[in-house]
N, C-alpha and C positions, 0 to 999 in steps of 0.2 A: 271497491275498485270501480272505479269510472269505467263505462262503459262505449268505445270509440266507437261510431261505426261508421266503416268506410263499403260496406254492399252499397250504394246508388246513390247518385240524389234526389232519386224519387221518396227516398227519408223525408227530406226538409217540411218544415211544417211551417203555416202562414203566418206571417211577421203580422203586429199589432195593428198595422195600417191597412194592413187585409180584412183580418178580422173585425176592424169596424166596417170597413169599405161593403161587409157583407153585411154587416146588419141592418145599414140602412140604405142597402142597394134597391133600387127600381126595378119591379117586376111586372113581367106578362105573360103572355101565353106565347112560348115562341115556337111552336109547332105554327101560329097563325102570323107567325113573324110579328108578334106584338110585346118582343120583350125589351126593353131599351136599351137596359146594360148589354146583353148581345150583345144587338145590332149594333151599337160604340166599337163595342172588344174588337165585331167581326169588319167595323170598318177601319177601327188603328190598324189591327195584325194586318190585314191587306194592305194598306198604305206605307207599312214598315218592310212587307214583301215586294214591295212594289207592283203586285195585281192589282184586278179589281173588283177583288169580291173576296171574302173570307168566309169559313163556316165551321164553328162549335161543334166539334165532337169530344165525345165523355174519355177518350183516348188516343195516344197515338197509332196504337194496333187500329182504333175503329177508323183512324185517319188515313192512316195508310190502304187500310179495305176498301173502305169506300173510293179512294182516288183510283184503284184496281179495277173498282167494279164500273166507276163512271166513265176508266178510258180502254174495258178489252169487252169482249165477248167470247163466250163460253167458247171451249175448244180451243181461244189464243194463247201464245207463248210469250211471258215477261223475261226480259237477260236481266240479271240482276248478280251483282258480286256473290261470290260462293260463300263469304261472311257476311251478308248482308243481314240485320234485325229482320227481316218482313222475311227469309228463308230461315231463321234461326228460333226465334222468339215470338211466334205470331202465330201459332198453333197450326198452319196451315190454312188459314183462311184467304190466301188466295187461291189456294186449289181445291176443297169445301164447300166454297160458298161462291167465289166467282167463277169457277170451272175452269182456269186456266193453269195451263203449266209454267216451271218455271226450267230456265236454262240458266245456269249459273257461270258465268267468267274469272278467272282468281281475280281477288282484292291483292293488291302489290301492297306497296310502302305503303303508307299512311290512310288506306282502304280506296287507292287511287284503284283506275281501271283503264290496263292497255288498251288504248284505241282500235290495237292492229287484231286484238283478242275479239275486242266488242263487233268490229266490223266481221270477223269467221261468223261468228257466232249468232248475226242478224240472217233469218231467213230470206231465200231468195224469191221475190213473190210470185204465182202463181201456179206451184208444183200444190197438185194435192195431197202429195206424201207429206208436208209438212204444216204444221201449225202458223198462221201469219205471226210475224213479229209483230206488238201489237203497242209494247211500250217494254220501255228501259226505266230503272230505276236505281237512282243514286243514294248515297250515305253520307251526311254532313252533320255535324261530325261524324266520324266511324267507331261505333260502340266496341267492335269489336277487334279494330285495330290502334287499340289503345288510344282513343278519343283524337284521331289525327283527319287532321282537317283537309279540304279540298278548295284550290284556290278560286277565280273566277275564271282562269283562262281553264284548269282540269275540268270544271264544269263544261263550260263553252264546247271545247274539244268532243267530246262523248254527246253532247247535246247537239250540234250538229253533223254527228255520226248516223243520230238516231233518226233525227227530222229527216236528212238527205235519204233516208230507207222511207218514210211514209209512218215513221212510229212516233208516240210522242214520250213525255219523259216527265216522271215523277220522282224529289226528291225528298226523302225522309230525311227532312230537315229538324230531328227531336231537341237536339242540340246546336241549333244555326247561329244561335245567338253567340254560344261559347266560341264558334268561328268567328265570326264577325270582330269579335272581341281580342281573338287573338291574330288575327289579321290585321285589323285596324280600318276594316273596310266596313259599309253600312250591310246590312245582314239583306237588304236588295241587291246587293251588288251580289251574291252568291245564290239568288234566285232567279236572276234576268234572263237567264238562257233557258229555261227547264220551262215546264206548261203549268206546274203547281206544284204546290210545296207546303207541307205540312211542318209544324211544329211545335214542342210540349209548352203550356204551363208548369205542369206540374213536375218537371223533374230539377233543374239546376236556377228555375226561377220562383219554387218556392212556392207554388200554388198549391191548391188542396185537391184539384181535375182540373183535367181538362188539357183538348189540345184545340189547335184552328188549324184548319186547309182552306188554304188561298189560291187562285186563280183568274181564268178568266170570268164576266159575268156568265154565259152558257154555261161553263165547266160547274160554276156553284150551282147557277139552275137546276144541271142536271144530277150532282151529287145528291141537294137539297130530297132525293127522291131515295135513295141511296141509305141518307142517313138514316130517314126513318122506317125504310124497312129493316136495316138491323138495329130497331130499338134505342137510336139516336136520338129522336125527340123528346126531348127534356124537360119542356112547359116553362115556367119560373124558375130557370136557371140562371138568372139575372145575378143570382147570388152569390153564383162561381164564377161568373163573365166578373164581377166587380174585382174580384183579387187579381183576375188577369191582367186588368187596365192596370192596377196599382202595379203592377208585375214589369209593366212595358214599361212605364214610368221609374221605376225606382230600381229594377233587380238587377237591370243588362249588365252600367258598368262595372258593379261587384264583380261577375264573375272573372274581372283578374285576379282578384284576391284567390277564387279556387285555384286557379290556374298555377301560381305564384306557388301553393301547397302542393299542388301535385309536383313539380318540379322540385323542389325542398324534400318528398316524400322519396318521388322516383332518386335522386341522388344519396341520398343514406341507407337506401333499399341496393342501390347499385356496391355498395361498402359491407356490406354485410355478404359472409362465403355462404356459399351455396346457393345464393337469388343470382338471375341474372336478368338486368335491365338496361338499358340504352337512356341514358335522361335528357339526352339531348332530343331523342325522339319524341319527346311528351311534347305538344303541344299546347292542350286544353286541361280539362279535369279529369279522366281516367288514364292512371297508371296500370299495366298485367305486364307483371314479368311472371317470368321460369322458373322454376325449381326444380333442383338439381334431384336428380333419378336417386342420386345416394341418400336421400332424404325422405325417400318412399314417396306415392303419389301426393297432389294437392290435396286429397283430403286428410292427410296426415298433420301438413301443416295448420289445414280452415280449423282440426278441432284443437291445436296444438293453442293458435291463436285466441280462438274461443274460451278456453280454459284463463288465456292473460284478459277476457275481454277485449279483444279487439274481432268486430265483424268483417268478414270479406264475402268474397263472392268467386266463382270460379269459371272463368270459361272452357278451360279444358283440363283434361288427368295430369296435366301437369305444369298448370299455368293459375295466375291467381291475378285479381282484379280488385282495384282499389279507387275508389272515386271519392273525391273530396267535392263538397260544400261548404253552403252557407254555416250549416251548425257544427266547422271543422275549423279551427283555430291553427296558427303557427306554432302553439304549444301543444295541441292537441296531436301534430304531426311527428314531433319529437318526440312523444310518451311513445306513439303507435310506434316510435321505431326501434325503441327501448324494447317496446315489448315483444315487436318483433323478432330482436335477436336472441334476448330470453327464449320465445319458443322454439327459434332455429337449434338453439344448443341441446332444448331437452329431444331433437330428432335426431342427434349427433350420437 
């Protein structure tokens, strides 16, 4: 039995035109900013974000830190959605390692965030009982409210929420593309309001690492300091920058293909008793529906599925997550949901 797997698209692995692209990529020393491929990557991703300055980090975690670390000081407070990846998924390193706290506001529909929430929730300055608000940080797509996207006005709106307080705004854009995509808007058009923006290679574009954070020139300046105290400086990494260029060149409009499967996936998932999922709410590549309590917790099901070979992933005791990719076919979708129901019945 074939083995499906839908845990991430941080699965995919680099297409042929990568894997040359790496072998006879241009290399330097880019700790001394002398590596070519970078500096390319870091001047496309910028120019597609519409900043003007971009910078190679080995992750999106180390991207997201770093933008942390270059716009608070020790002691401040980030607002950041209560599901947001950088409070869920990121070990803590804004609070570790940049010393700041985080104040969290619900994620609503699509991992949008109430204005009227955001604005309680921004400190008012100059009491010393409190922490400065120091930056706001958004989710595009939202990992955790099943890959649902935020448009440019839901940006705009929260982003001069934040600005009009004195705070600036970092978006954890790992998936921006998948927006962009399912928008039909260029992937600067969902950056233009926010002060930088970070985004993966490596996850729904198929690279092998890597992420870039873009901004302004100052902003990378002062990251560029950032990155390499946590271990960021790479040297001849010219080799990973090369599949990213190939990445921005050739992956983007694919991803309606995932998109298309998740939809297809979420709808027969929606047909099957004891899931419960909404398919009209699927925007991008991850579908997480429910499972029904009589069916015992998610992990019931993850090893139920595992046993038919298919992989998931889970974000909560009773919710399950499924992402399609590149190496995730329209056949591939229809087994998974064969085999889905298979293991639904042996929990019956």
């Amino acid at each position: 039995m074939d083995v499906i797997d839908l845990r991430s698209d941080t699965i995919t692995k680099p297409t042929g035109e990568m894997r040359r692209a790496m072998a006879e990529a241009e290399v330097g020393d880019d700790v001394f900013g002398e590596d070519p491929s970078i500096n390319r990557l870091q001047e496309r991703a910028a120019e597609l974000m519409g900043k003007e300055a971009g910078l190679l980090t080995a992750s999106g975690t180390m991207g997201n830190l770093v933008a942390v670390l270059t716009h608070t000081q020790r002691g401040d407070e980030i607002v950041m959605g209560d599901q947001a990846h950088i409070f869920w998924n990121e070990s803590a390193g804004v609070s570790a390692l940049a010393g700041a706290q985080s104040r969290l506001v619900p994620n609503g529909f699509q991992g949008k965030i109430d204005p009227v929430e955001l604005k309680a929730a921004i400190r008012p300055p100059g009491n010393i009982h409190f922490p400065p608000t120091s930056l706001v940080c958004l989710e595009n797509t939202h990992n955790r409210c099943s890959g649902g996207v935020l448009t440019p006005q839901d940006t705009k709106e929260i982003a001069d929420i934040a600005h009009a307080a004195g705070a600036k705004v970092h978006l954890d854009g790992a998936r921006i593309f998948n927006a962009a995509v399912s928008l039909e808007v260029p992937a600067s058009e969902l950056a233009k309001d926010v002060d930088d923006v970070s985004f993966c290679l490596s996850k729904a574009l198929s690279c092998p690492v890597g992420s870039v954070l873009c901004g302004s020139r100052e902003f990378i300046d002062d990251a560029l300091r950032w990155r390499k105290m946590v271990g960021g400086g790479m040297r001849q990494a010219g080799i990973l920058a090369a599949a990213g260029l190939v990445a921005l060149d050739s992956m983007v409009d694919r991803l309606a293909d995932d998109h298309a499967n998740a939809q297809r996936l979420a709808q027969g998932l929606a047909n099957i008793q004891g899931l419960d999922v909404d398919p009209e709410s699927i925007q991008t590549n991850i579908v997480i529906f429910d499972v029904d309590h009589e069916l015992g917790p998610s992990a019931n099901l993850i090893a139920a599925l595992d046993r038919q070979g298919v992989k998931v992933s889970s974000p909560g005791p009773y919710s399950i997550r499924m992402v399609t990719h590149r190496h995730i076919t329209g056949a591939d979708v229809d087994e998974a949901l064969g085999r889905v129901s298979t293991a639904v019945k042996e929990l019956r």
